[in-house]
C-alpha positions as CSV (number, residue, x, y, z in Angstrom):
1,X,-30.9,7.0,-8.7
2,X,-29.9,10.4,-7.4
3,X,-26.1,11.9,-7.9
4,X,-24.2,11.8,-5.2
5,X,-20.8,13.5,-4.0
6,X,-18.3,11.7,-1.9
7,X,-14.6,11.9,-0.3
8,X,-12.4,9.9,-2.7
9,X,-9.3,9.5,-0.5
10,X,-5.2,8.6,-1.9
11,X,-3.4,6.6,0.5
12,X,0.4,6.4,0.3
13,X,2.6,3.6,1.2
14,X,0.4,0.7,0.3
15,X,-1.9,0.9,3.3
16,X,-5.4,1.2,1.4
17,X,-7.1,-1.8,2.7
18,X,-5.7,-1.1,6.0
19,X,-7.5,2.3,6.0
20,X,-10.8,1.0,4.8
21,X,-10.7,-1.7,7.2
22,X,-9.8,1.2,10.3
23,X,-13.0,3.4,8.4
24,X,-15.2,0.3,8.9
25,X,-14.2,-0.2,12.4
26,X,-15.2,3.0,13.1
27,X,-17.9,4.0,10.6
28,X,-19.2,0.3,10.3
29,X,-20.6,-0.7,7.3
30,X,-19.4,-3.3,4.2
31,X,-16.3,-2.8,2.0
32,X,-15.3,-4.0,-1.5
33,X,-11.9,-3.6,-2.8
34,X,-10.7,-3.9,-6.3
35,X,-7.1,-4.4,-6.9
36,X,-4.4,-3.6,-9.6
37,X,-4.1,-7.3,-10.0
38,X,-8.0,-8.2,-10.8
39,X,-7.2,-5.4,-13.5
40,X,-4.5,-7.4,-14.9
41,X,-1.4,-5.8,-13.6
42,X,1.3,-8.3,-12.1
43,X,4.6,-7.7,-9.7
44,X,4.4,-6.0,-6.2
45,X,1.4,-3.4,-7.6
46,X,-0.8,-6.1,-7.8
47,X,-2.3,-6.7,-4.0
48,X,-2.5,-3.0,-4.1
49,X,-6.0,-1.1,-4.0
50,X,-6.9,-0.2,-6.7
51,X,-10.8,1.2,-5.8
52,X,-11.9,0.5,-2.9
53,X,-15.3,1.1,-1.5
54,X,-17.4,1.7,2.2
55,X,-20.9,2.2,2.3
56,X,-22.1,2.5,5.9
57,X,-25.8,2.0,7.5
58,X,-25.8,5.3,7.9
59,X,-25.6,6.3,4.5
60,X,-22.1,7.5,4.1
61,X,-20.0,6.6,0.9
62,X,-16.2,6.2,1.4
63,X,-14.0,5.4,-1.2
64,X,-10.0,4.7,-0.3
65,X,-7.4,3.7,-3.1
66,X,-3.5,3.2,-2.9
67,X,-1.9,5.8,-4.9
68,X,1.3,4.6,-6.5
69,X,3.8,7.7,-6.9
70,X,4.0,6.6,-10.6
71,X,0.6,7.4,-11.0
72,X,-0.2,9.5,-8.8
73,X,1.1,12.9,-6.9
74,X,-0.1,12.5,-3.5
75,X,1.2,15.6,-1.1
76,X,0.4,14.8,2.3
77,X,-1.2,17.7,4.2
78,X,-4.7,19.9,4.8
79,X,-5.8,20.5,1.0
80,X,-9.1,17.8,1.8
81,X,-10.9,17.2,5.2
82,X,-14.0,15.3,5.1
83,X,-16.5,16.8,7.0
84,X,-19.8,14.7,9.2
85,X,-22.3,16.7,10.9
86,X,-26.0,16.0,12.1
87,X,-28.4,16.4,14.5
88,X,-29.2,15.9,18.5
89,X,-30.6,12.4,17.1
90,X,-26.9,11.5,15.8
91,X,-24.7,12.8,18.6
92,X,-24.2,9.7,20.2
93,X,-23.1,8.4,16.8
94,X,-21.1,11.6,16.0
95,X,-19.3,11.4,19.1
96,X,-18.0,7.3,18.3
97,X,-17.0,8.0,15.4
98,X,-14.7,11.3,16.5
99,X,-13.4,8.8,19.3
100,X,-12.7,6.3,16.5
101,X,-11.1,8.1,14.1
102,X,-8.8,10.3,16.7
103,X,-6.9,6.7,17.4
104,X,-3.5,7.0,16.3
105,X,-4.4,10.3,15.0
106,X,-4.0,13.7,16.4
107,X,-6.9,16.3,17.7
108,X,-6.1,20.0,17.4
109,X,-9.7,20.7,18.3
110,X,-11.4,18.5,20.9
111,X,-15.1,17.6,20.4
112,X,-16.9,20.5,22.7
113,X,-19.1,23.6,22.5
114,X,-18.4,26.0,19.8
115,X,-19.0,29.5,19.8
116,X,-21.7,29.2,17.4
117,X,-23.8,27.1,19.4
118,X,-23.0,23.5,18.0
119,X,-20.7,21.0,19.4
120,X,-17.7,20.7,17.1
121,X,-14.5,19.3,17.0
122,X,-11.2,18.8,14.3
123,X,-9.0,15.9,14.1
124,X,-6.0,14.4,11.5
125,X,-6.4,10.5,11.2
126,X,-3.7,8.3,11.5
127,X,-3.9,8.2,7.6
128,X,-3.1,12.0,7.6
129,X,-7.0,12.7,6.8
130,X,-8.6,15.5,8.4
131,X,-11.9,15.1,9.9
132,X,-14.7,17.8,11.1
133,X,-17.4,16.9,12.9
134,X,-20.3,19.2,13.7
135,X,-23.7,18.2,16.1
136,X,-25.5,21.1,15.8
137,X,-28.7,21.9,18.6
138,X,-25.8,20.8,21.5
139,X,-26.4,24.5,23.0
């Protein structure tokens, strides 16, 4: 099996499972979650995510975990954005998921033509993830 490198993405505010379930509306693919609790830990902690996990049919690896404050320092803002790109063969794809992932989100950079020949666009999920997505041959 080859290595592979992946976003591993902190949610705040107990809303884990409701991001992997948005990523997997948009993205498609199957999810597993593990939670505090099936660790062992009991109180309000324990239907919390502890890993969870999205692979998608087309090959992307997602993994989304609640992050409690007392163990771990989440600051909200642009120090990660996750970044999908392909071909002509995946703009159709490419362009979904932008539309997807923009919902309840924000979009400083619409999906167009960029100067460099590509289509490319920026947005900030409703999560506070930022997203790039580059379809390069569009010009």
């Amino acid at each position: 099996m080859a290595s592979r490198l992946n976003p591993y993405i902190n949610v705040l505010d107990g809303k884990a499972r409701e991001a992997l379930e948005f990523y997997q509306s948009v993205l498609g693919g199957d999810f597993d979650v593990m939670t505090f609790g099936d660790m062992g830990t009991e109180g309000p902690m324990a239907t919390q995510v502890m890993h969870g996990q999205l692979e998608t049919d087309a090959g992307y690896t997602l993994m989304v975990a609640d992050a409690p404050p007392e163990m771990v320092q989440v600051t909200m803002g642009n120090n990660i954005t996750v970044s999908l790109s392909g071909g002509t063969e995946d703009a159709d794809a490419l362009r979904g998921y932008f539309a997807g992932l923009a919902e309840g989100g924000s979009v400083p950079q619409p999906l167009e033509a960029a100067p460099w020949g590509d289509e490319f666009g920026m947005l900030t999920d409703k999560f506070g993830i930022g997203w790039l997505v580059n379809i390069s041959g569009q010009g």
